[in-house]
C-alpha positions in Angstrom: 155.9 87.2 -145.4 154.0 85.4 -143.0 156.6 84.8 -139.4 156.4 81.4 -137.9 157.4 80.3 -134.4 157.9 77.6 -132.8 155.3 78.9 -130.1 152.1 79.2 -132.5 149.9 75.9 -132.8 150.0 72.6 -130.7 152.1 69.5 -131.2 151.2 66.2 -132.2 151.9 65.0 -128.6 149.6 67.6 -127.0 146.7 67.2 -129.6 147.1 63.2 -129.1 147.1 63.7 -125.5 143.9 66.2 -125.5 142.1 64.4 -127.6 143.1 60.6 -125.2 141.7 62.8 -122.1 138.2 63.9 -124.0 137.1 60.3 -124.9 138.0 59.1 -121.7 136.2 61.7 -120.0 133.0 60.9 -122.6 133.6 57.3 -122.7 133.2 57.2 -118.6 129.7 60.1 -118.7 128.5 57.5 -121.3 128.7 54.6 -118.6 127.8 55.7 -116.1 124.7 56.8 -118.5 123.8 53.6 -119.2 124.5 51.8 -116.1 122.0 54.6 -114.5 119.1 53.3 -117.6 119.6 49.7 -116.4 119.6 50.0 -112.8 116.6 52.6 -113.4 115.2 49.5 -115.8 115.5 46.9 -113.2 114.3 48.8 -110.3 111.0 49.8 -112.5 110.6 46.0 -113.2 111.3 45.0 -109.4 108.4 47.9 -108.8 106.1 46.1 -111.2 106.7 42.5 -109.5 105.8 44.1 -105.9 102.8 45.9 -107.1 101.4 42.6 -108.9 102.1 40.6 -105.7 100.7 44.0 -103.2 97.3 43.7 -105.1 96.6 39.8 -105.2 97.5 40.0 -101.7 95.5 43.3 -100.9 92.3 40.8 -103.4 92.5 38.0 -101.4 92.5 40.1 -97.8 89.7 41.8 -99.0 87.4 38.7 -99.7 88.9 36.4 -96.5 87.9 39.7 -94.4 84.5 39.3 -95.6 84.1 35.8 -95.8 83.1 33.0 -93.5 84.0 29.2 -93.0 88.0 28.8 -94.0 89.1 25.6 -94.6 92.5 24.7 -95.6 92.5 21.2 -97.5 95.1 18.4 -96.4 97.9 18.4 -98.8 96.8 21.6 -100.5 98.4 24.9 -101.0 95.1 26.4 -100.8 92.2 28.1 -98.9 88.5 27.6 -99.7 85.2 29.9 -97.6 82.5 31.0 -98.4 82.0 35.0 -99.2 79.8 37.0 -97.6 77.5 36.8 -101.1 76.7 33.1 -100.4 79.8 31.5 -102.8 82.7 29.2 -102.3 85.9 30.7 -103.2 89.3 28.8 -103.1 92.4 30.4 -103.9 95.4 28.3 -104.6 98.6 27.1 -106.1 97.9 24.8 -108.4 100.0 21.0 -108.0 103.1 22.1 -110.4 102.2 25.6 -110.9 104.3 28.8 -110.1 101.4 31.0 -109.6 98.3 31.9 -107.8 94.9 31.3 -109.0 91.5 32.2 -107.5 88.2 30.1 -108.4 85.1 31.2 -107.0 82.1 28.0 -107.1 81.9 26.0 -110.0 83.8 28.6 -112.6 87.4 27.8 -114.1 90.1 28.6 -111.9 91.6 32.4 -113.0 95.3 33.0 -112.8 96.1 36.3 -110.3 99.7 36.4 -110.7 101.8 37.8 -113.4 103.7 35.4 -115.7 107.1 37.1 -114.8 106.5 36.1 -110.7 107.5 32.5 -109.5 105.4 31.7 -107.0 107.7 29.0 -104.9 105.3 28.5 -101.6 101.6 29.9 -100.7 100.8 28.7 -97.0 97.4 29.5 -95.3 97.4 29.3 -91.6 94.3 29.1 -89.7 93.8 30.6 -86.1 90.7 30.1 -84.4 89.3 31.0 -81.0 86.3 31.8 -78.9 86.6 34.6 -78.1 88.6 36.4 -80.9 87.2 36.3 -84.5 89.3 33.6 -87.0 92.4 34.4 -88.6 93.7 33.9 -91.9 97.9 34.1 -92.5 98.7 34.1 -95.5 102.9 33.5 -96.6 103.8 33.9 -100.0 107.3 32.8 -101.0 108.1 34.2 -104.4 111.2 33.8 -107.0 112.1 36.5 -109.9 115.1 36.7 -111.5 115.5 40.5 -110.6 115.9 39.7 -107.1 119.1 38.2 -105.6 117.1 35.7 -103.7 113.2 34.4 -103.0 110.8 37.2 -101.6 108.5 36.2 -98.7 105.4 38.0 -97.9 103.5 37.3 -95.1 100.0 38.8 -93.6 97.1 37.8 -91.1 93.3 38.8 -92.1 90.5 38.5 -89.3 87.2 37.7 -90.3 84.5 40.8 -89.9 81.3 39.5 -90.0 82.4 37.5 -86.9 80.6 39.9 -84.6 77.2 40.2 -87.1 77.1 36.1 -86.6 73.6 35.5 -84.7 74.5 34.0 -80.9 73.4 29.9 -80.9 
């Protein structure tokens, strides 16, 4: 004959109760799971947006550093010289457009920006002097929906063939 007390085995109550305090304790790992894949996701994409923006930016320094006779056109968003191989680039924002392009001479304009960047404002200041070589700034406003608000980038390129330019 088998002896049963009342001590051997759980309750309904405590099972029920056991079992509420597991899932919750699962239910909150799992959020905090998935909130850590999103914010991972987002930060990766945010990474990707800076990176496309760090290397037209880092592009266009390169050729402006090497290039010669800047010109900013009235009512442009846009800077056209010549590079130090003999051709006219222009990089721009085209009238309407949300993105950068680059067009060197007489070929089609190429886009440099990615299609998940709004470009909101590209400025080109130039600073000339006698006795320092000219100066390109560069200001990029830029609009994502990753960000809380717009990005702006700004940089100033000197020209380096300034001092290899024969004395008149």
């Amino acid at each position: 004959m088998i002896n049963l007390s009342k001590k051997s085995g759980f309750t309904l109550v405590e099972v029920t109760v056991t079992l509420g305090v597991f899932v919750g304790v699962v239910f909150l790992i799992l959020s905090i799971f998935t909130n850590s894949l999103k914010a991972e996701r987002n930060v990766a994409n945010q990474t990707a947006i800076l990176d496309n923006l760090s290397l037209v930016i880092e592009q266009m320094a390169r050729e402006i550093r090497t290039g010669t006779n800047y010109s900013t056109p009235e009512g442009t968003n846009s800077l056209r010289f010549v590079k130090y191989l003999g051709q006219e680039v222009t990089y721009m924002r085209p009238p309407g457009g949300d993105y950068i392009t680059r067009k060197v001479g007489a070929e089609m304009p190429k886009r440099l920006t990615a299609d998940d960047v709004r470009v909101t404002d590209l400025r080109f200041y130039i600073t000339e002097s006698d006795n320092y070589p000219p100066r390109v700034t560069i200001k990029i406003q830029v609009e994502s929906s990753l960000f809380k608000g717009p990005l702006t980038f700004q940089t100033t390129i000197s020209e380096r063939l300034f001092y290899y330019r024969p004395s008149s």
